[in-house]
VEXMAR-953196 format. One record per residue (C-alpha): residue in one letter; x, y, z. Coordinates in steps of 0.02 Angstrom, whole numbers, plus 50000, padded with zeros to 5 digits. Layout:
REM VEXMAR-953196
residu | east | north | up
A | X | Y | Z;
...
END
This chain:
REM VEXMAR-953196
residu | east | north | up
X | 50000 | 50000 | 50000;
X | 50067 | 50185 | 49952;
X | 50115 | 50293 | 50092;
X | 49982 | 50440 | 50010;
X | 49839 | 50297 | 50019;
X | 49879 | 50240 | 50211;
X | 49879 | 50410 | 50255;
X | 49719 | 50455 | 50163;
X | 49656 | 50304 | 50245;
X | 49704 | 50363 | 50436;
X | 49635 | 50552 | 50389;
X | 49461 | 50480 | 50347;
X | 49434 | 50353 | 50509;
X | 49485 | 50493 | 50615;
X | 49368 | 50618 | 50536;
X | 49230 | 50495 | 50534;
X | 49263 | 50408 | 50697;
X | 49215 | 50566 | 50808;
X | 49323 | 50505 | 50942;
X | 49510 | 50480 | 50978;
X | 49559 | 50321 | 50886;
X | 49741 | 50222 | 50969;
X | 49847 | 50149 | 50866;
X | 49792 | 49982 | 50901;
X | 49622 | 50015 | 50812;
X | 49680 | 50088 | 50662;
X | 49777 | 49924 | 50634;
X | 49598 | 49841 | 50632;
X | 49533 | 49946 | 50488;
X | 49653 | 49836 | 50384;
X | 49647 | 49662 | 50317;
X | 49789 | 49557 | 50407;
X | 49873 | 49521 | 50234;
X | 49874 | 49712 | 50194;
X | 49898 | 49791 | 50379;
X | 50074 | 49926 | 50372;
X | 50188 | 49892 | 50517;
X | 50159 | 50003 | 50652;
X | 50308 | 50104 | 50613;
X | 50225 | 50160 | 50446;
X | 50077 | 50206 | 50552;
X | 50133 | 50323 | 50645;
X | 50240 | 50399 | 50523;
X | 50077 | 50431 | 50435;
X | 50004 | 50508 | 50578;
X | 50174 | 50604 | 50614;
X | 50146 | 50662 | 50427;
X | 49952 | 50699 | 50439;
X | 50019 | 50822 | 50600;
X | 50134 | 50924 | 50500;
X | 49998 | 50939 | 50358;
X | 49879 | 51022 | 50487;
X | 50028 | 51155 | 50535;
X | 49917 | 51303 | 50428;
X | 49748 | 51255 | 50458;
X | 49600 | 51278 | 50597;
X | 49603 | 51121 | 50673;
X | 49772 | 51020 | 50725;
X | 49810 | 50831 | 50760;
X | 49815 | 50792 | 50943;
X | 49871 | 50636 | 51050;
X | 49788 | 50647 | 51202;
X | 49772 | 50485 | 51333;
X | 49638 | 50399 | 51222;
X | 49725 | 50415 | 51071;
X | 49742 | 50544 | 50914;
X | 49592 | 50631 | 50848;
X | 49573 | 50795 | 50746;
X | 49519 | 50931 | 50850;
X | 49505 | 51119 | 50805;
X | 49617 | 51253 | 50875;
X | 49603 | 51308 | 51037;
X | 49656 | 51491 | 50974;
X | 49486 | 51469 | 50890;
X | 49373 | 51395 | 51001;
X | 49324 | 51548 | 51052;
X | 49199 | 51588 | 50876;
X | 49184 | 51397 | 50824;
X | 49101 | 51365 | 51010;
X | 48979 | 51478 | 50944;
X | 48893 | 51367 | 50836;
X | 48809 | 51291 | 50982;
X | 48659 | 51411 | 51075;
X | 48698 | 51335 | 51236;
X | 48801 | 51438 | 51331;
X | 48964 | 51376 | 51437;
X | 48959 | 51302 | 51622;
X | 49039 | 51376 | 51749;
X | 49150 | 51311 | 51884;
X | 49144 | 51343 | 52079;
X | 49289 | 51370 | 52154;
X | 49248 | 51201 | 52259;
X | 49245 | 51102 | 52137;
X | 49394 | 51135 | 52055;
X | 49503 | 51141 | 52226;
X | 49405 | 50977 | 52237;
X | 49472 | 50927 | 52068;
X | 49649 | 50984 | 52087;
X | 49674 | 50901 | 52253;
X | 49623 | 50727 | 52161;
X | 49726 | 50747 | 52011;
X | 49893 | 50794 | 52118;
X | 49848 | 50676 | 52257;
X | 49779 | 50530 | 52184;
X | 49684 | 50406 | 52252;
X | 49628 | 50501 | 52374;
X | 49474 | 50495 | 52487;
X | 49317 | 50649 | 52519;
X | 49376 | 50652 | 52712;
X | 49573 | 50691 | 52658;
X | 49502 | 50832 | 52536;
X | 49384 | 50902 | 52675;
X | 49554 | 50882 | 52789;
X | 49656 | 50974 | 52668;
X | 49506 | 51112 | 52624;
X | 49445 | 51139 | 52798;
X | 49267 | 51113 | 52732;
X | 49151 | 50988 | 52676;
X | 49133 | 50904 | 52521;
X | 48964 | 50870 | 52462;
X | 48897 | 50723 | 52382;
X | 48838 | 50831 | 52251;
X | 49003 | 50915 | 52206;
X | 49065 | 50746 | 52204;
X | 48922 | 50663 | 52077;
X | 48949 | 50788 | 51957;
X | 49132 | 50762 | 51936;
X | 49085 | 50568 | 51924;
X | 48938 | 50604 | 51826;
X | 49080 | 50700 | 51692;
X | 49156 | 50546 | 51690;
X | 49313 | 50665 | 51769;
X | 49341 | 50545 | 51926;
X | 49308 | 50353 | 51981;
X | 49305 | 50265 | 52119;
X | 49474 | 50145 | 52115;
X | 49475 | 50065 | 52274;
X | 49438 | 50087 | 52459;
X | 49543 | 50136 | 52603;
X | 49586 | 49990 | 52740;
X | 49491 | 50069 | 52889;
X | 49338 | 50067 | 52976;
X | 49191 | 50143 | 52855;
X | 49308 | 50084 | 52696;
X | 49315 | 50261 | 52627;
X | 49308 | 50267 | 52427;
X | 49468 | 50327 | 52351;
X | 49462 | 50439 | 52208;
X | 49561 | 50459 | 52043;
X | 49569 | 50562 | 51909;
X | 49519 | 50445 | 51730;
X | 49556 | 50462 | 51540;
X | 49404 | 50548 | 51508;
X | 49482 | 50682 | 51615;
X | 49659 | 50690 | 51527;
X | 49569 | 50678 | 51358;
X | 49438 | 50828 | 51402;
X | 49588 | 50938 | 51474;
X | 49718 | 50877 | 51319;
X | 49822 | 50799 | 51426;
X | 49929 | 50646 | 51357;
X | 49948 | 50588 | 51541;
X | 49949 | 50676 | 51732;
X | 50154 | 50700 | 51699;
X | 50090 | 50846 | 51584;
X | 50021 | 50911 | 51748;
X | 50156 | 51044 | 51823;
X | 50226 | 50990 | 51998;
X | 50127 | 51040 | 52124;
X | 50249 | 51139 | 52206;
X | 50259 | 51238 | 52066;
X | 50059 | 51278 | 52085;
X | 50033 | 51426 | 52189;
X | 49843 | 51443 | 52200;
X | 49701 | 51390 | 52118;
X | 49733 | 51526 | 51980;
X | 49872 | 51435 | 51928;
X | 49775 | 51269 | 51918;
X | 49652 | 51366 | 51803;
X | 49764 | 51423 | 51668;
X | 49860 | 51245 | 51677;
X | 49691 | 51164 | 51622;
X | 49635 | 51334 | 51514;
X | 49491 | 51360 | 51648;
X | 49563 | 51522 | 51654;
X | 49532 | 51706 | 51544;
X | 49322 | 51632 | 51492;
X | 49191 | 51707 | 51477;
X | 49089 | 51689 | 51630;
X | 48921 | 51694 | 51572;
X | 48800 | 51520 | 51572;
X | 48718 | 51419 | 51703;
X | 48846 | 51362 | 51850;
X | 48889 | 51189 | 51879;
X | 48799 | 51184 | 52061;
X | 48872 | 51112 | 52220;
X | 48798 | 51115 | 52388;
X | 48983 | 51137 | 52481;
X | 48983 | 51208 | 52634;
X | 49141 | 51323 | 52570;
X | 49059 | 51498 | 52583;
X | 49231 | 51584 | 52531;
X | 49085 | 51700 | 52407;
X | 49197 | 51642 | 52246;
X | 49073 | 51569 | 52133;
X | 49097 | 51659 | 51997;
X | 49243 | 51538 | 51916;
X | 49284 | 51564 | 51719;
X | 49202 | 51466 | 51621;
X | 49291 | 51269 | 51554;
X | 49220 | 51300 | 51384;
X | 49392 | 51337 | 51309;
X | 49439 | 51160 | 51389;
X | 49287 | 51060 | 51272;
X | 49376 | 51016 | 51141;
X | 49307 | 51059 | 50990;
X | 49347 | 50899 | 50889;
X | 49305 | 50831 | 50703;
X | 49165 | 50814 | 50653;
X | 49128 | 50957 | 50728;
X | 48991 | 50872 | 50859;
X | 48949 | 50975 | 51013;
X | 49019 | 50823 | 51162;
X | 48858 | 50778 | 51274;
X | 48868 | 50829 | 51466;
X | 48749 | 50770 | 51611;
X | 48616 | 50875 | 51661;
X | 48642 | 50974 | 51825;
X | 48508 | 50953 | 51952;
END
């Protein structure tokens, strides 16, 4: 098979697939007798990358695999082609977030240590209910406490490749810092806010938006999110 034909090949399952694709499953669009080696795979997609260097949308890897997505310098007037407008963030949640991703698995009573506040069970449900965290195990004491993890759903909705993309933690200063690391930060503010019922009454619900963080990908398919409550 010509190198132009595997590549055209890749180009189309990714545009139709809607989805990242691995590496693994674009083997399985071929025949065995006319599969490339892996090597000539991912030179196509190394190829396919460079060929999106002047357009709107780019060729990412992220945790789930590639997938065509459009630039995040332009997500700003392509997320406009949806009415709805973008979610908003409390401040809870996404000290909630942060303290999973950076201290993974941990359980709600070490984040409501660490905080100084309770967590609810609603602030908790809707990062589960994004598919964000997961329950991985329980803790060896009395009451068997759930520990939480971050998942791939989260890497692939912030465009991580994996949590070493994440900066140190020492290097995080406050939550601002958090914000811009996962492009939470600099949004417009205006849409419904993600609720939560914590107790934290620090008044700082007004968190920028994580529309710049929902990846426009291709086809250009708005990505479904639970309803709030």
């Amino acid at each position: 098979m010509e190198n132009i034909t595997l590549k055209r090949i890749i180009e189309g399952a990714l545009l139709a697939a809607g989805e990242s694709l691995t590496v693994q499953r674009i083997e399985e669009l071929f025949e065995e007798h006319e599969r490339p080696e892996r090597d000539r795979i991912l030179a196509a997609l190394g190829e396919l990358e460079q060929d999106c260097a002047e357009r709107g949308y780019e060729l990412r890897q992220t945790a789930s695999g590639y997938r065509f997505q459009v630039r995040q310098d332009l997500a700003r007037w392509v997320g406009r082609l949806w009415e709805e407008k973008p979610k908003k963030y409390t401040r809870a949640l996404l000290e909630t977030l942060a303290l999973i991703a950076y201290r993974q698995p941990i359980t709600r009573g070490d984040i409501e240590q660490i905080r100084g506040v309770a967590v609810s069970s609603d602030l908790i449900r809707t990062l589960m209910e994004r598919e964000w965290v997961r329950v991985v195990g329980h803790r060896d004491v009395p009451g068997r406490p759930a520990l939480y993890a971050t998942t791939r759903q989260f890497l692939d909705y912030f465009n991580l490749k994996s949590l070493e993309q994440l900066p140190p933690l020492g290097e995080i200063r406050d939550l601002d810092e958090f914000n811009v690391t996962l492009d939470l930060a600099d949004q417009d503010t205006s849409g419904d806010e993600v609720a939560d019922t914590d107790t934290d009454t620090d008044g700082d619900g007004g968190q920028p938006s994580a529309e710049n963080s929902n990846v426009v990908t291709l086809p250009l398919a708005r990505r479904s999110e639970p309803e709030d409550e």
